[in-house]
DRENPA-3360 file (N, C-alpha, C; in nm, 2 decimals, always signed):
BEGIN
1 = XXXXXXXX = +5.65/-19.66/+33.08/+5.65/-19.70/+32.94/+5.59/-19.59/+32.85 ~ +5.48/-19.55/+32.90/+5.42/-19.41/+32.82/+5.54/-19.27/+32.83 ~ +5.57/-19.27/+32.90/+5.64/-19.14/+32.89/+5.72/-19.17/+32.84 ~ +5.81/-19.31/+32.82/+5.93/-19.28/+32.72/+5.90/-19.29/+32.60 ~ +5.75/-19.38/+32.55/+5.74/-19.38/+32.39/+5.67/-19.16/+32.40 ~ +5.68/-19.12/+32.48/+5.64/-18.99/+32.45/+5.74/-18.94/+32.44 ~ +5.84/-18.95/+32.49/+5.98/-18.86/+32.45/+6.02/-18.94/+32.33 ~ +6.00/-19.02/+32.30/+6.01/-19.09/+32.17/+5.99/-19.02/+32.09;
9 = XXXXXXXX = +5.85/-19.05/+32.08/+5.78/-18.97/+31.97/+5.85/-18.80/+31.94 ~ +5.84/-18.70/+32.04/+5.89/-18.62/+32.07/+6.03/-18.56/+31.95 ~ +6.11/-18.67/+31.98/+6.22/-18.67/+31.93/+6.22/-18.66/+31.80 ~ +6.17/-18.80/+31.73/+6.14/-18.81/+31.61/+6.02/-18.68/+31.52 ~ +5.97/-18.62/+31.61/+5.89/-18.55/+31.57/+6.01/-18.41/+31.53 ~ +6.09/-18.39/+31.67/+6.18/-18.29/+31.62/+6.28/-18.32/+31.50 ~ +6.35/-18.47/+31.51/+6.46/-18.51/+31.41/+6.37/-18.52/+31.27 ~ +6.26/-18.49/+31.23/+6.11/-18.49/+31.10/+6.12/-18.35/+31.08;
17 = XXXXXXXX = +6.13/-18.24/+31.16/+6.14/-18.13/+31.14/+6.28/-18.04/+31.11 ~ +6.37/-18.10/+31.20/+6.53/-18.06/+31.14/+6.55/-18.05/+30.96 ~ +6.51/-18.23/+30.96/+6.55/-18.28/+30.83/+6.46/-18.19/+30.72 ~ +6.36/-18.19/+30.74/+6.29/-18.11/+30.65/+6.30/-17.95/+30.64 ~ +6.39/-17.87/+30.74/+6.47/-17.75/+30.75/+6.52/-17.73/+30.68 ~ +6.63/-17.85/+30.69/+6.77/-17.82/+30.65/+6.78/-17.88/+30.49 ~ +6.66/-18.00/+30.50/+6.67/-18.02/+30.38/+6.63/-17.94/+30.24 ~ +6.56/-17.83/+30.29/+6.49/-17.69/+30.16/+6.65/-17.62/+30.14;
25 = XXXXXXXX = +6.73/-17.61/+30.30/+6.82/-17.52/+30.28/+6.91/-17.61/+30.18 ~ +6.94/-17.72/+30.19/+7.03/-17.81/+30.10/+6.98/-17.79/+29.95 ~ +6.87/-17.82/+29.93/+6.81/-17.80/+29.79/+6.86/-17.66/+29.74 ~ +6.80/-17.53/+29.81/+6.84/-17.42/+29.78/+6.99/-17.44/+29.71 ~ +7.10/-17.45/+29.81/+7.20/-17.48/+29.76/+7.25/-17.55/+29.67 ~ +7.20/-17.65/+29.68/+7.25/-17.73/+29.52/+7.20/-17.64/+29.40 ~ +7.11/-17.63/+29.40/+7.00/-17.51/+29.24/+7.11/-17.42/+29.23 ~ +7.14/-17.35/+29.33/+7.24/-17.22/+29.34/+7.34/-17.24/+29.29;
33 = XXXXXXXX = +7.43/-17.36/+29.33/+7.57/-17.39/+29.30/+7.57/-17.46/+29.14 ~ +7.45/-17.53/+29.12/+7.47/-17.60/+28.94/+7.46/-17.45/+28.90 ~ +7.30/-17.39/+28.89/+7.33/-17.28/+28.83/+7.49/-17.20/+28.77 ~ +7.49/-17.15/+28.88/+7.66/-17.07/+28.94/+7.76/-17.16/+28.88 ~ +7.79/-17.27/+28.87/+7.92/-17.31/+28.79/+7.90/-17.30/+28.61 ~ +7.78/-17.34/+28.57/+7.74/-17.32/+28.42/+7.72/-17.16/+28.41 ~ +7.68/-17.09/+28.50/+7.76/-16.95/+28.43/+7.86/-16.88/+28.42 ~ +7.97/-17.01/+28.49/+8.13/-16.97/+28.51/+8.14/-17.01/+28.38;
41 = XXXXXXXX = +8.08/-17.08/+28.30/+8.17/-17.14/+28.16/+8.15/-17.05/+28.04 ~ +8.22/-17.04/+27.98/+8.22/-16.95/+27.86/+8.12/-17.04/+27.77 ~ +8.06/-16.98/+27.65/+7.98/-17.03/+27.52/+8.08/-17.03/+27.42 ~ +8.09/-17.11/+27.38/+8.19/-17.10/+27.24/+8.14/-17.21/+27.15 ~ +8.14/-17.14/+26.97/+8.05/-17.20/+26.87/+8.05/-17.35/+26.94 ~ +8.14/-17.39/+26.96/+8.15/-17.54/+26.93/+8.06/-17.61/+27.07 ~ +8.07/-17.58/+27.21/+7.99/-17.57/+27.31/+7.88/-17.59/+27.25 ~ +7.79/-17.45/+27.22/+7.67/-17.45/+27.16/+7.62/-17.47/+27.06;
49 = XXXXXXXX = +7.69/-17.61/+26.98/+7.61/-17.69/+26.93/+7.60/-17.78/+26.93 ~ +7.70/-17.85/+27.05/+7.74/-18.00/+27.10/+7.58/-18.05/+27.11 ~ +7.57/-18.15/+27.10/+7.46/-18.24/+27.09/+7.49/-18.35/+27.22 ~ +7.42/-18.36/+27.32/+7.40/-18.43/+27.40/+7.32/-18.56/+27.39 ~ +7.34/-18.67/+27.49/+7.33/-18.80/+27.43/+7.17/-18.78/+27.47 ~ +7.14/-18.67/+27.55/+7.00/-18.67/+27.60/+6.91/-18.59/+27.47 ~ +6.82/-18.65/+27.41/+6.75/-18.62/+27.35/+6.63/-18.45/+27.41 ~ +6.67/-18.35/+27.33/+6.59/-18.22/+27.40/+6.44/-18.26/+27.44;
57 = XXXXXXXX = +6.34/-18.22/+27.50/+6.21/-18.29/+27.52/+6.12/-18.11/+27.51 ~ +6.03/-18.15/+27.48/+5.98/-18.03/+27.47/+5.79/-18.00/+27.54 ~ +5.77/-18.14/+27.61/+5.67/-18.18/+27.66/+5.60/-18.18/+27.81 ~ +5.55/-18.04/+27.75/+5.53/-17.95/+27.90/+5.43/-18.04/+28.01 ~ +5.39/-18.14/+27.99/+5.34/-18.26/+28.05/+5.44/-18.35/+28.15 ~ +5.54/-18.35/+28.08/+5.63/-18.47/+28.15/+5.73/-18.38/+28.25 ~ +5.75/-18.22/+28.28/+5.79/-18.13/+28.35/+5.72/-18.17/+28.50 ~ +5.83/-18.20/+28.58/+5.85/-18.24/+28.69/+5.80/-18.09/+28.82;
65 = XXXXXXXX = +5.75/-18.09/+28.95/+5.79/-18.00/+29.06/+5.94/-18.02/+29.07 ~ +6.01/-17.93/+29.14/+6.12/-17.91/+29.21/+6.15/-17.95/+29.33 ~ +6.11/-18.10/+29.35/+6.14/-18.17/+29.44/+6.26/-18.18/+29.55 ~ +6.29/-18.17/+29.64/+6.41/-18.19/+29.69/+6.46/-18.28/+29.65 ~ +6.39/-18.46/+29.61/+6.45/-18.52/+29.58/+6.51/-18.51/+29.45 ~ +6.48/-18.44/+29.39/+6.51/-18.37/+29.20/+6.62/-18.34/+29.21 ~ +6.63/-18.21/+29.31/+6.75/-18.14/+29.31/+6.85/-18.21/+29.36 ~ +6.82/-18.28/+29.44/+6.96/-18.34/+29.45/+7.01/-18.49/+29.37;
73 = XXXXXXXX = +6.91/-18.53/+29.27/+6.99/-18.65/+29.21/+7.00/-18.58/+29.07 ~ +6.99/-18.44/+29.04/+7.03/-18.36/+28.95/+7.12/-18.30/+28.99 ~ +7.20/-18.31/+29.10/+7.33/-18.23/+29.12/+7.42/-18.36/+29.13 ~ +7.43/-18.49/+29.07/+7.50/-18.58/+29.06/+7.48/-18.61/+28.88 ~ +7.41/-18.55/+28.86/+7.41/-18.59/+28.71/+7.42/-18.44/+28.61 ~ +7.51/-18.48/+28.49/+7.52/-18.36/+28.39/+7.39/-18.41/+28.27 ~ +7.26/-18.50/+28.33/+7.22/-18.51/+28.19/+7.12/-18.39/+28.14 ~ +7.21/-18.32/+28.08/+7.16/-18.21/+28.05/+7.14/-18.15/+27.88;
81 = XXXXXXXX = +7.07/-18.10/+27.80/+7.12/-18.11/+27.68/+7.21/-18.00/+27.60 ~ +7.31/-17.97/+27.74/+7.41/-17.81/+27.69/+7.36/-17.72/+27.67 ~ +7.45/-17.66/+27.73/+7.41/-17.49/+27.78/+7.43/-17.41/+27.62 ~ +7.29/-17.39/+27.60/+7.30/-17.35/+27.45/+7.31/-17.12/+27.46 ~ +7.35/-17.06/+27.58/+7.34/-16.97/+27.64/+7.31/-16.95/+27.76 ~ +7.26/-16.80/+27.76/+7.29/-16.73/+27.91/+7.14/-16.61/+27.92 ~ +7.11/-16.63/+28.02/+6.99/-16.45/+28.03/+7.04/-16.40/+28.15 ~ +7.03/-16.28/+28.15/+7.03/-16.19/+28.29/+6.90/-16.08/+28.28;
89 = XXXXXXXX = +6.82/-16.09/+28.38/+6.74/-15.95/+28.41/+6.80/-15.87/+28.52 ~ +6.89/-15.78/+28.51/+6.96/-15.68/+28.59/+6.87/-15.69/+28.70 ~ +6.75/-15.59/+28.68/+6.65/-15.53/+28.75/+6.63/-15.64/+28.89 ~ +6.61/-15.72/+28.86/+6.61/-15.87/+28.94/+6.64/-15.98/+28.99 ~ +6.83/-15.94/+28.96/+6.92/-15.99/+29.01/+6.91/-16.16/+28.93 ~ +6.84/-16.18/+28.79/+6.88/-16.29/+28.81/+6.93/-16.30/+28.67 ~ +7.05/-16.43/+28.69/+7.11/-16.48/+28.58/+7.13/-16.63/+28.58 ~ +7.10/-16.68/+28.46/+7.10/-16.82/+28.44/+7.16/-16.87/+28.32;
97 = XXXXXXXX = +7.18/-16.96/+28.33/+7.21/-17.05/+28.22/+7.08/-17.08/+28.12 ~ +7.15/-17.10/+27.99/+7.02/-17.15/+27.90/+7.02/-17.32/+27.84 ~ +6.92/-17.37/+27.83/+6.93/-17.52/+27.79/+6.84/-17.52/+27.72 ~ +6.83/-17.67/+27.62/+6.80/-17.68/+27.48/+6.63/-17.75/+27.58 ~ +6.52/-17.73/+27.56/+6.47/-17.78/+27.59/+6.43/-17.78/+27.77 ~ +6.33/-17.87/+27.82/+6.28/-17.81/+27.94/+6.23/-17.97/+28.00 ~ +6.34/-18.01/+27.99/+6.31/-18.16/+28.09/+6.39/-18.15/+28.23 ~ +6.37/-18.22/+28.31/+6.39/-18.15/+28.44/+6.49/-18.15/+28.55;
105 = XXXXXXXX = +6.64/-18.21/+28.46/+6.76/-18.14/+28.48/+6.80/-18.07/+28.46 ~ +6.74/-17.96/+28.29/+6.79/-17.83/+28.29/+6.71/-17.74/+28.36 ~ +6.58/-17.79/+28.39/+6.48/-17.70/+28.43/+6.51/-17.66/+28.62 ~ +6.63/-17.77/+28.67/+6.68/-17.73/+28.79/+6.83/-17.68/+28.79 ~ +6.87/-17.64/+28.68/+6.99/-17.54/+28.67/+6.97/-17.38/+28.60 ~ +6.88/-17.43/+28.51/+6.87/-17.30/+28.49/+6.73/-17.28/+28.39 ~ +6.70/-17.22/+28.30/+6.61/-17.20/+28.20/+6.60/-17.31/+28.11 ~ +6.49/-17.31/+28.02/+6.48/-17.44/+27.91/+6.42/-17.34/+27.80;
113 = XXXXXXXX = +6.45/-17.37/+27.64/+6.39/-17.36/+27.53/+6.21/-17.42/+27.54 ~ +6.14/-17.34/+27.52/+6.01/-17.43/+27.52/+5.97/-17.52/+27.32 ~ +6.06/-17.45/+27.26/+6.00/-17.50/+27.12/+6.14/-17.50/+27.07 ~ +6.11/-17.61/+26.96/+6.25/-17.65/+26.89/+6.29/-17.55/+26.81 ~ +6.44/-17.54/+26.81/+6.50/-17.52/+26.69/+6.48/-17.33/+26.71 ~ +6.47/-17.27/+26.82/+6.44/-17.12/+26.85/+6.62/-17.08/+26.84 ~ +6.57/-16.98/+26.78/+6.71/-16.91/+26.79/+6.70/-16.75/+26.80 ~ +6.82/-16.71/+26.86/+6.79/-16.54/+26.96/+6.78/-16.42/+26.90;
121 = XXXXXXXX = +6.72/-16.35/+26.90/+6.69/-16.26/+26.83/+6.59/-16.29/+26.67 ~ +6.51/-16.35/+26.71/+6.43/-16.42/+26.57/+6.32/-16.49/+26.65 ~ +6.21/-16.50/+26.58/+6.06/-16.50/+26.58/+6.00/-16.46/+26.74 ~ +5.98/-16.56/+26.81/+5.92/-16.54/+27.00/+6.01/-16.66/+27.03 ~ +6.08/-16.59/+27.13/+6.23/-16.65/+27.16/+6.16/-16.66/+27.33 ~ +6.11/-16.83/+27.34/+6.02/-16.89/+27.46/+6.10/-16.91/+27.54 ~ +6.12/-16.93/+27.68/+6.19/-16.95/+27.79/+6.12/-17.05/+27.90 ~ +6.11/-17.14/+27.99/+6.07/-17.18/+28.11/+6.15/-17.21/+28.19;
129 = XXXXXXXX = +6.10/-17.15/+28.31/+6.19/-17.18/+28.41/+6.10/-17.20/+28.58 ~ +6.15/-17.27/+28.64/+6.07/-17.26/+28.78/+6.10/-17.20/+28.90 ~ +5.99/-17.17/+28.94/+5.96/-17.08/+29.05/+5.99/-17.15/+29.22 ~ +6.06/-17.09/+29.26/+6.14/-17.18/+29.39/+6.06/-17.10/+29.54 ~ +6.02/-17.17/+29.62/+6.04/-17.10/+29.73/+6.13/-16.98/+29.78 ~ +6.23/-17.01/+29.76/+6.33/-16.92/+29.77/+6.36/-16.83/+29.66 ~ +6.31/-16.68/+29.69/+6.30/-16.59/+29.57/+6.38/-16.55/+29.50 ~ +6.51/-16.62/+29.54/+6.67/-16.54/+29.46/+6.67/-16.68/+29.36;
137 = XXXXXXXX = +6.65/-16.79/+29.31/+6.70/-16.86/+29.27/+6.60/-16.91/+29.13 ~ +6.66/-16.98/+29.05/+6.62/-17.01/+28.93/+6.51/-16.88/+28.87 ~ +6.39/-16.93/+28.82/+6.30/-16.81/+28.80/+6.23/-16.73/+28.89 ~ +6.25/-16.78/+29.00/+6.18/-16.68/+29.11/+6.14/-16.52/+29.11 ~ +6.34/-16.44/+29.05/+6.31/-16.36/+29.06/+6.20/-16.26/+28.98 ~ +6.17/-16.34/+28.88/+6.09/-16.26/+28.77/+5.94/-16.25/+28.85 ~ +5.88/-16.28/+28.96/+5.79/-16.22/+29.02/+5.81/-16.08/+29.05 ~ +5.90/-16.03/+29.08/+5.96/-15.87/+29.07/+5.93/-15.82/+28.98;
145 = XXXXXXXX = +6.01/-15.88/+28.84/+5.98/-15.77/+28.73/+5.88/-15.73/+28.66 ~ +5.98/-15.61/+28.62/+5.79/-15.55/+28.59/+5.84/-15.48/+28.37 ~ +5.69/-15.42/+28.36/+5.74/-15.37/+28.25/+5.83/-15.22/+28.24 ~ +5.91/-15.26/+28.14/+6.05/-15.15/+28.12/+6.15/-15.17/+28.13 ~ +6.17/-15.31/+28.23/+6.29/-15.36/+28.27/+6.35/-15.43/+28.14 ~ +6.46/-15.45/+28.10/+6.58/-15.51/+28.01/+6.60/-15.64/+28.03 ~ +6.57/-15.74/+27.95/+6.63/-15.86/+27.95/+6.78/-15.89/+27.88 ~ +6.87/-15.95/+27.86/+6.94/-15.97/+27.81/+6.97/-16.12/+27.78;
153 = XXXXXXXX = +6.99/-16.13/+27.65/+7.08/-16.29/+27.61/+7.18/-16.31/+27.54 ~ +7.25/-16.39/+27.56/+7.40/-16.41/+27.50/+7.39/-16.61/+27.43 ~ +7.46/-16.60/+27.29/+7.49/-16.75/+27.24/+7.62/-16.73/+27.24 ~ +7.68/-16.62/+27.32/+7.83/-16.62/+27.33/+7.92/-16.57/+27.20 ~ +7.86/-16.51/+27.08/+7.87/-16.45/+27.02/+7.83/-16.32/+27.01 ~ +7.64/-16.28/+27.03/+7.61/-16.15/+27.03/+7.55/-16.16/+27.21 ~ +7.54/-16.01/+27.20/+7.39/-16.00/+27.31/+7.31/-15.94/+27.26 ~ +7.17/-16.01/+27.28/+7.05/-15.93/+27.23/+6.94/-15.88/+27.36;
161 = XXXXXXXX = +6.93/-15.77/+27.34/+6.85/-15.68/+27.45/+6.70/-15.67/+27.43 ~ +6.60/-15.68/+27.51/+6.50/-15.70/+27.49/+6.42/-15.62/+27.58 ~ +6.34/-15.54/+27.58/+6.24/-15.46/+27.64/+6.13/-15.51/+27.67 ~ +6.09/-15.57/+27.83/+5.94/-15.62/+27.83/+5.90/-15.52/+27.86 ~ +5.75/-15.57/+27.82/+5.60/-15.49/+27.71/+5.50/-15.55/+27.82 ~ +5.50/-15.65/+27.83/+5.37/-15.74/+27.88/+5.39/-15.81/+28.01 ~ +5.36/-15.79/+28.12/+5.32/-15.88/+28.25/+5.21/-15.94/+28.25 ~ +5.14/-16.02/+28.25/+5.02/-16.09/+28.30/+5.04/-16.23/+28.36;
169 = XXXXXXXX = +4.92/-16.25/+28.43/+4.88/-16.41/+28.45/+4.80/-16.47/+28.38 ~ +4.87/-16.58/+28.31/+4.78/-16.65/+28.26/+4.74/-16.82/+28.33 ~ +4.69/-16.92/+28.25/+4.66/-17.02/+28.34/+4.75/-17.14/+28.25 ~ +4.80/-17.25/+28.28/+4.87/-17.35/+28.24/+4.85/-17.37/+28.08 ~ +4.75/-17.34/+28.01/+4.67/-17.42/+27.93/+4.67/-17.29/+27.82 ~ +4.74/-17.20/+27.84/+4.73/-17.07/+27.73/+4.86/-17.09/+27.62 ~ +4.92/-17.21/+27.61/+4.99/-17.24/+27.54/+5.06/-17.14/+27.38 ~ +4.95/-17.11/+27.33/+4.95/-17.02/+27.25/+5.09/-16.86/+27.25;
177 = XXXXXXXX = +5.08/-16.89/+27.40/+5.13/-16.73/+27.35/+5.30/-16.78/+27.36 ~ +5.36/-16.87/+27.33/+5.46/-16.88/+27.24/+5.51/-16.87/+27.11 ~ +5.38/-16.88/+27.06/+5.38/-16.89/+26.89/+5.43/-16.78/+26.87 ~ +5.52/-16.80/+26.76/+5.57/-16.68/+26.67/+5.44/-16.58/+26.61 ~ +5.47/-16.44/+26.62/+5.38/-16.35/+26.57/+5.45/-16.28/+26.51 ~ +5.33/-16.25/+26.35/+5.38/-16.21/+26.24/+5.46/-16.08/+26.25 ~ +5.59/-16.07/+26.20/+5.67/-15.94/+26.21/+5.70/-15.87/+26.36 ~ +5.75/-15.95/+26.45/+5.80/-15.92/+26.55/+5.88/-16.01/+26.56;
185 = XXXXXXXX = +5.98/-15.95/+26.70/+6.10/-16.03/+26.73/+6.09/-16.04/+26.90 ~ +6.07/-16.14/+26.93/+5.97/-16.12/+27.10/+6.09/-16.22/+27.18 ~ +6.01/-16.19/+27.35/+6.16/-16.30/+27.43/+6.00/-16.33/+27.53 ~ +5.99/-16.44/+27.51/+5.84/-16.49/+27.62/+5.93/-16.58/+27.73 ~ +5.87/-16.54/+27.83/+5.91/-16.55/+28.00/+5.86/-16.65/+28.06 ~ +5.85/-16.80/+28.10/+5.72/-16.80/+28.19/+5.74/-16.89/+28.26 ~ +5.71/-16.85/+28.38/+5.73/-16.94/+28.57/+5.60/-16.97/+28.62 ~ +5.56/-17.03/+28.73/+5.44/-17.06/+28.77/+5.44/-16.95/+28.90;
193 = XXXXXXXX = +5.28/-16.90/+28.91/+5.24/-16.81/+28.93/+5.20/-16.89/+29.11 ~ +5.30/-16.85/+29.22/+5.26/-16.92/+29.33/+5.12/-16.88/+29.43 ~ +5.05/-16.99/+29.44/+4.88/-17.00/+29.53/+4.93/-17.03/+29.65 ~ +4.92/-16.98/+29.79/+4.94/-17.04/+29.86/+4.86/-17.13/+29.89 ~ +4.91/-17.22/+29.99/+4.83/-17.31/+29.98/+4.81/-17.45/+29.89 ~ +4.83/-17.40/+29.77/+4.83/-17.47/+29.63/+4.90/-17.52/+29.60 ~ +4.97/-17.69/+29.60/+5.06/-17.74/+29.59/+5.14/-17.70/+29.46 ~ +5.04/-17.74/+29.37/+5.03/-17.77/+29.17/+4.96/-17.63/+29.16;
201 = XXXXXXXX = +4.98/-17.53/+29.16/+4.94/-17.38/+29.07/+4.91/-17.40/+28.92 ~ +4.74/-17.35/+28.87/+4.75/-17.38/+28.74/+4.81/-17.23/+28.69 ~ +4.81/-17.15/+28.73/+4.87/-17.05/+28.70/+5.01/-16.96/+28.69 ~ +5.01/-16.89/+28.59/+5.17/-16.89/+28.56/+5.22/-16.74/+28.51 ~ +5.31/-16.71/+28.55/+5.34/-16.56/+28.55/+5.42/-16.55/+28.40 ~ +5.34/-16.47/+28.32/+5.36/-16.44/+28.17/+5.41/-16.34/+28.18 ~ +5.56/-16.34/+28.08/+5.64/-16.19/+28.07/+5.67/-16.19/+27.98 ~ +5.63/-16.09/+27.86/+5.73/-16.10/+27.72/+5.77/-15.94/+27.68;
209 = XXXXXXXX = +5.83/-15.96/+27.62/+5.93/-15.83/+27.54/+5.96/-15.85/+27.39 ~ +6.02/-15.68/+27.33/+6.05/-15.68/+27.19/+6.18/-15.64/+27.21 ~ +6.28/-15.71/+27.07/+6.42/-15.69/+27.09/+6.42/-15.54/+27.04 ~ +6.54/-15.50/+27.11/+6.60/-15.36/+27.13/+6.71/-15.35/+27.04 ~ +6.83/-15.42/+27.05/+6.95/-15.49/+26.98/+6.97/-15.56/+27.01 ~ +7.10/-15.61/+26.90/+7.17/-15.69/+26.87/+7.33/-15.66/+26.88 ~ +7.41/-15.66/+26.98/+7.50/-15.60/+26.95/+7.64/-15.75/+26.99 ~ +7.78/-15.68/+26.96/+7.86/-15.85/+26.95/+7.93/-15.82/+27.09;
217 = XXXXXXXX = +7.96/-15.95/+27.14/+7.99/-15.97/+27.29/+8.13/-15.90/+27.30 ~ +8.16/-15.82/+27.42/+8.26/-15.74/+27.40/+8.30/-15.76/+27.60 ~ +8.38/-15.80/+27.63/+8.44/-15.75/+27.75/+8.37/-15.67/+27.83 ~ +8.30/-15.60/+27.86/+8.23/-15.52/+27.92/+8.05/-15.53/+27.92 ~ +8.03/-15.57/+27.77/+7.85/-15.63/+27.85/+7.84/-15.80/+27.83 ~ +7.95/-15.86/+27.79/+7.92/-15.97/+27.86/+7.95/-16.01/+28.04 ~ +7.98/-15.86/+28.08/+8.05/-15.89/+28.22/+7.86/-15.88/+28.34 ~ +7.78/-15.87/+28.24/+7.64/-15.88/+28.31/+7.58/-16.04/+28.31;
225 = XX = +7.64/-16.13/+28.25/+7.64/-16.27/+28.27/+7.70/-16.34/+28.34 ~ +7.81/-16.25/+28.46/+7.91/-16.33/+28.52/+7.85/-16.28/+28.70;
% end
């Protein structure tokens, strides 16, 4: 009787382990594949300014982890508040979608607005996005970047280019450095800064820049958003 509840156990101990494998690999995939179809879609005026039934949230409190269970009852649901744009950091291989706000089905497809009513290329143009185990996906890759590198963003009318200036770490609670500053035109960056160990990281990888131009979407540099 002992040895079979030991192969018992055994089993379940290995089928606890599979599932939890395969299930990061599943998650990975879903993030990847929503991402990846909203940057197959074009921006067009009317797209981005459709109003979704989902009210934008802007309440860095109610921002969820990246649960597997997240990701996957957010790859059954569009409630999202439209893809109001697009970023690419060449340097770091990443491109995303942009969303109105940072509630936590945009914040598992792609980037979120942190403050209402921001528009690109004008005052400190805030961003959030989360930091994945897996370094190629959502914000991850911006642990890489560094200062010099080129941001890019598109409302599907211009692209505006942006030069980051600033890498640091800051801690959850530095809220501040979204605020618009007087006579500049800034792109603020920010992921959580991973602790090993540390489930909930109060710390968060701060990246900002100053716009470079403004130039109109043409066949050839919108082809860095695809």
């Amino acid at each position: 009787m002992k040895k079979k509840l030991s192969w018992i156990l055994v089993f379940v101990l290995f089928a606890v382990g599979l599932t939890l494998i395969f299930s990061q690999n599943i998650s990975d995939y879903l993030v990847k594949n929503m991402s990846s179809s909203d940057m197959k879609q074009s921006i067009t005026t009317d797209s981005s300014k459709k109003k979704s039934k989902v009210k934008a949230s802007f309440d860095f409190k109610k921002v969820k982890s990246a649960s597997v269970n997240r990701v996957v009852a957010a790859s059954f649901t569009s409630n999202t508040t439209g893809m109001i744009g697009k970023i690419a950091v060449p340097a770091v291989g990443l491109k995303l979608p942009i969303f109105e706000g940072i509630n936590d089905n945009n914040l598992l497809r792609g980037a979120g607005t942190m403050k209402e009513n921001e528009k690109m290329g004008e005052g400190n143009y805030a961003l959030a996005g989360h930091h994945m185990n897996n370094p190629d996906i959502l914000f991850s890759p911006l642990a890489k970047a560094q200062v010099g590198e080129l941001v890019y963003l598109t409302d599907g009318k211009k692209v505006y280019t942006y030069k980051l200036t600033v890498r640091k770490t800051i801690n959850k609670y530095q809220v501040q450095v979204i605020d618009d500053v007087p006579n500049k035109k800034m792109i603020t960056l920010i992921t959580c800064d991973p602790i090993k160990g540390v489930a909930h990281t109060p710390l968060r990888i701060l990246l900002q820049g100053e716009l470079q131009s403004v130039k109109s979407v043409t066949t050839n540099n919108v082809k860095m958003f695809r």
